[in-house]
N, C-alpha and C positions, 0 to 999 in steps of 0.2 A: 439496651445493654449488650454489651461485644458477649459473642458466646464462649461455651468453659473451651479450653487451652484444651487442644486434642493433641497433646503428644505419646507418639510411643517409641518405646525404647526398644523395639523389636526389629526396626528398622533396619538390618543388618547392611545393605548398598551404602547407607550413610555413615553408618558406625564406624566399615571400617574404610570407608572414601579415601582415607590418606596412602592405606596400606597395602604396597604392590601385589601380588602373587607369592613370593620370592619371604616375604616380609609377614604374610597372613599364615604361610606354611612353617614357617620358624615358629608365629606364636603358636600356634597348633602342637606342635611339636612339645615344648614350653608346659607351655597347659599339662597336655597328657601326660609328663612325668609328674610337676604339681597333682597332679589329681589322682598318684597313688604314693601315699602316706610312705611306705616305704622305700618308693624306689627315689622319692624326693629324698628320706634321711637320708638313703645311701648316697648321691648324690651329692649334697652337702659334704656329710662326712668326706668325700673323696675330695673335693677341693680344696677341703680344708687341708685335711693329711699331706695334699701336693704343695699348697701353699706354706704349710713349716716347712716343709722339705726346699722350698726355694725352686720349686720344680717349672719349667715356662710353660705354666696354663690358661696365663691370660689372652692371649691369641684366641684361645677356643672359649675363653668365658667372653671377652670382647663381642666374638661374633653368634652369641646365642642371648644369653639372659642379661648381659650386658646391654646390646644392641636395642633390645628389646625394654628394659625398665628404666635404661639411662638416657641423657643427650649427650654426652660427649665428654671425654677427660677432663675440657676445659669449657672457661665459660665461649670464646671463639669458636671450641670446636661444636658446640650447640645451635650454630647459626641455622643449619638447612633444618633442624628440628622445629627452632621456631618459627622459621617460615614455611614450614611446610605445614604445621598447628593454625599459624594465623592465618592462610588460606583460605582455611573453612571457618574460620569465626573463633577459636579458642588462642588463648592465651595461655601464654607460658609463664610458672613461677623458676628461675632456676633456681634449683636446692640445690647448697655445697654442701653436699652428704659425706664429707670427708669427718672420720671423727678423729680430731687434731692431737697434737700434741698437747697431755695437761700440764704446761709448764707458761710460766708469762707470756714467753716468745711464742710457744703457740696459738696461746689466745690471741696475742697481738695479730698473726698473720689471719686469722680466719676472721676477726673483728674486718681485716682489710680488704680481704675478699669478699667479704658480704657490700661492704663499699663500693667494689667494682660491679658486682649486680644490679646496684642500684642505678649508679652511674649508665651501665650497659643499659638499663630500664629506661634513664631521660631522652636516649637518642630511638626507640620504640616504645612509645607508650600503650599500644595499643597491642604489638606484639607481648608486652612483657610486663602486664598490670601491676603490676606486684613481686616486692621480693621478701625473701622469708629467714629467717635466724633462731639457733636454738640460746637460750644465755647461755648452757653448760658447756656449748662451744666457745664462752667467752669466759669462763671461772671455772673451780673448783666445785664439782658435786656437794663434794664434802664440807665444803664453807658453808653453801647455801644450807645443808641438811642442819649445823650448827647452830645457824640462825634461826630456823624456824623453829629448833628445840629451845630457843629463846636461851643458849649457853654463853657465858661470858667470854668475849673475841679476845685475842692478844691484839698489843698494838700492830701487830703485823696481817694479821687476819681485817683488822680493821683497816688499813689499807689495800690487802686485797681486793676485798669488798668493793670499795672506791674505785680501786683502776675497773672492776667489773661493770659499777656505775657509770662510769667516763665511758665504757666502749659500748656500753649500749646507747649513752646518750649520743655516741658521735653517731653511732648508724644512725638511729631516730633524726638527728640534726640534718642530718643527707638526704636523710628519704623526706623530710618537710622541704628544704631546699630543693629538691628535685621533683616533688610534688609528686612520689612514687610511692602509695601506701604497702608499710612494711608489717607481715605479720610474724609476730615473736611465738613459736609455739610451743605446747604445752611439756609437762615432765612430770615424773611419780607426784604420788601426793606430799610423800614427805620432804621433797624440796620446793613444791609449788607454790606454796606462801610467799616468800621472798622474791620470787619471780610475779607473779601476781602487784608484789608492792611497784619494782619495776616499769610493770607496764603502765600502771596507774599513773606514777609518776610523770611518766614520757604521754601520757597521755593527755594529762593537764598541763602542759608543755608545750605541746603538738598539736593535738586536738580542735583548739579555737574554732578555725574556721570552717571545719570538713575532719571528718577522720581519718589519720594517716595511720597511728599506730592501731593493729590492732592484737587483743590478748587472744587468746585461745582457752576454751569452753569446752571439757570432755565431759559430757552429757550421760556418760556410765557413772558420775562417780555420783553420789546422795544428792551431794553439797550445791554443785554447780547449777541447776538452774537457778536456786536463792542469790549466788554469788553472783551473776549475771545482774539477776533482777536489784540487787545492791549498788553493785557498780553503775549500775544506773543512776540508779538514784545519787550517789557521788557525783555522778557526772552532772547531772542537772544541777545540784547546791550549787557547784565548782563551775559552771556556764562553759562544759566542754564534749564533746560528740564524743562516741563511744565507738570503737572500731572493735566487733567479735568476728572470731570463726568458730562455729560451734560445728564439732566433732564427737562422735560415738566416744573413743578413746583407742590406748593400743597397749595398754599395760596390766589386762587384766589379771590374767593368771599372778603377774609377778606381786601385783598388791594383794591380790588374797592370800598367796601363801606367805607374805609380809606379816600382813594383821594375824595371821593365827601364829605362827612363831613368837609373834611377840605381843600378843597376847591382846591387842585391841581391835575396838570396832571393827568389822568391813565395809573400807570406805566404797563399795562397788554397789551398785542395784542390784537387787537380789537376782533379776533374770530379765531376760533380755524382753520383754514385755514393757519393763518399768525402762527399761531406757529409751525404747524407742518413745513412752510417752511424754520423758522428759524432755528428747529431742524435738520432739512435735510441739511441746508448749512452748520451747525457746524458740523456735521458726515461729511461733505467733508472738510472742513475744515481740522478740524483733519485729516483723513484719507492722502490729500496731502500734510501734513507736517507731515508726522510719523517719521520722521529722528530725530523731535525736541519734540514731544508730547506722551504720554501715555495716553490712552483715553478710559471711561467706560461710555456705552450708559445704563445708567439707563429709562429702558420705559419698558410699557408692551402692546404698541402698534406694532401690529404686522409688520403692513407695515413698520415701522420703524427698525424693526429690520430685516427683511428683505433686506429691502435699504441697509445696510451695510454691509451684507452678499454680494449684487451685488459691492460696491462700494471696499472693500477689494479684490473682481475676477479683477477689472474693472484695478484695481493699484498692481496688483499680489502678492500679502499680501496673505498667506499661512493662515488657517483658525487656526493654532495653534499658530497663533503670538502674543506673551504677551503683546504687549502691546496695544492690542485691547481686553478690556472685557463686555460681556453683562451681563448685571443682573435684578434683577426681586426681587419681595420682595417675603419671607416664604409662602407660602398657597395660593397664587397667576400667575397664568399665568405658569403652570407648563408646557403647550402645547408649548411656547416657550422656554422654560429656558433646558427641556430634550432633543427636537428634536434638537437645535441648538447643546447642549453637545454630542449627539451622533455624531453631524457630523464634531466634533471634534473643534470648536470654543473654547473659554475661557469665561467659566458661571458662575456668584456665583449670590447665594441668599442672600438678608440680612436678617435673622435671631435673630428676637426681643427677648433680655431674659429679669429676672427680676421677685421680687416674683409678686405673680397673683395681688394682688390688687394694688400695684407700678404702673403694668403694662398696669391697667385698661383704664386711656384715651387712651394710643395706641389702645388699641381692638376698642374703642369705633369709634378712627379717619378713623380705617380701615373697621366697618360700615355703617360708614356715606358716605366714599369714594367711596366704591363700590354699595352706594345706587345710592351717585348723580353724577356719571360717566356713563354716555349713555351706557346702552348696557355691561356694565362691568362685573357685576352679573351675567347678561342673557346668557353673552358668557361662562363666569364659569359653570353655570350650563348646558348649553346644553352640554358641551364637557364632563362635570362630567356622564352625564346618559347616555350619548351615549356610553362610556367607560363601567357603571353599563352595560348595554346591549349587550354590545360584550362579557362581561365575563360569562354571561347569558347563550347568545349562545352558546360560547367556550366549554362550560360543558353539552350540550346536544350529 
């Protein structure tokens, strides 16, 4: 029997292998404002305030926390990103992190740009695994929320709905044609029903032969490992593969203080114990039906990604097997996403593009995130200066 998987994530020469001098001291930079609570609000606030003002700060966001979380304004301008990603063995998802216009036409245009990722995907498959869409970038919040309160549509709302159906099925139809599995992902809980029927839909659709579509799995909230382990079993009756990305989630605060305004359940795990072990049953889950499942552990928790590294030895799953992917977002957790790719796993990053001020709540959500996640920042940056420090040495 092959011995257990010695990976470590400590690695720092590989971590941050892509990233110049010039590039390692920027996220350093980066980091140590992240990693004080205040001087990050202040920060934020300040671009914000420049940005009503119309003020030209994109220049200076461009070349900091832009540079640094995004690939480029456009999907062209992302090109030396993802060759410079697929060098060392990762893959790039590009996200059109742009949040659109809520109007037909808007939907229409971002429906079409998720199209050209794909598209851009068939001519690098290998560079560009996969490409990813939210539905709320393709409808009305507000529809969806209507629907799951199971409220009576107008004939026009009932048509909305429709054109929302048509533009997710055209993506889906693309990404099967183009043999580019797409993943649709997640949103609060009280629109996640109607998106959920969605993915199902395009699933059994899609599906047949291989999983193209897949749903997304936020493993914070009660519900979702059962709904996983459901969907399953749908899939098997209905003779079609099931495509997950199981993810911790990123909506917590806003759902809890949801449920107590208004007065119900909390649909979140009580505390972060219970989710890591819901997370942990769903990567076995998966893992012991990989016969029927395609499956991407979106986390930037280390022991998590780990576990799957043991649980793939444990079930003799070859570390190059496609249809197990880790991934990690752009500027983020590079100590996992390289050393796993060196050791030959299947890794992509997502990959935010979008011009700079589009793309501005993304920077800001990914501030806040790595402000109010324990230890997130802190571990960024330690592994950021202990890497500055080896190169240090290296040159003596």
């Amino acid at each position: 029997m092959e011995e257990e998987p010695r990976i470590s994530f400590e690695d720092t020469s590989v971590a941050f292998s892509y990233k110049s001098d010039a590039a390692l001291r920027k996220a350093n930079f980066i980091f140590s404002m992240v990693n004080h609570p205040w001087i990050s609000a202040a920060a934020i606030g300040s671009v914000k305030f420049a940005l009503k003002l119309h003020l030209p700060v994109e220049g200076i966001i461009r070349k900091t926390a832009f540079d640094h979380f995004c690939g480029g304004i456009s999907i062209d301008n992302c090109d030396d990103e993802i060759a410079q990603l697929s060098k060392y063995g990762v893959g790039t998802i590009l996200d059109y992190s742009v949040e659109g216009e809520k109007s037909e036409k808007g939907f229409d245009q971002v429906t079409e740009e998720i199209i050209r990722t794909i598209d851009k995907a068939k001519g690098d498959p290998a560079g560009i695994p996969f490409s990813v869409f939210k539905v709320t970038g393709l409808g009305d919040s507000d529809l969806f929320e209507k629907i799951q309160r199971e409220d009576v549509l107008t004939i026009e709302e009932q048509r909305a709905f429709e054109r929302v159906r048509q533009r997710v099925d055209k993506i889906c139809a693309r990404a099967h044609a183009n043999k580019i599995p797409v993943l649709i992902d997640a949103e609060e809980t009280w629109i996640q029903e109607p998106i959920d029927t969605l993915a199902y839909e395009m699933m059994a659709k899609y599906n047949k032969e291989k999983a193209i579509v897949f749903n997304t799995y936020q493993l914070y909230r009660i519900a979702s490992l059962q709904n996983l382990k459901n969907s399953f079993e749908e899939a098997a009756r209905k003779n079609y593969y099931i495509g997950a990305k199981l993810v911790r989630g990123a909506y917590m605060e806003k759902e809890r203080a949801r449920a107590e305004a208004m007065g119900y359940p909390d649909p979140i795990q009580p505390d972060k114990a219970a989710s890591d072990k819901a997370f942990n049953e769903a990567l076995e889950f998966c893992v012991e039906n990989i016969s029927r499942i395609a499956f991407m552990c979106g986390s930037h928790n280390e022991e998590s990604n780990l576990y799957l590294t043991t649980l793939m030895h444990k079930y003799g799953l070859k570390n190059t097997d496609d249809r197990i992917w880790f991934a990690q977002l752009y500027g983020m957790s590079d100590n996992i996403s390289f050393n796993l790719a060196k050791a030959g796993y299947k890794v992509a990053k997502y990959v935010p593009y979008g011009p700079v001020r589009s793309v501005m709540p993304y920077l800001f959500r990914r501030a806040q995130e790595n402000t109010s996640v324990a230890g997130q920042s802190s571990r960024e940056l330690i592994l950021i200066r202990k890497e500055l420090e080896r190169r240090k040495r290296s040159r003596k």
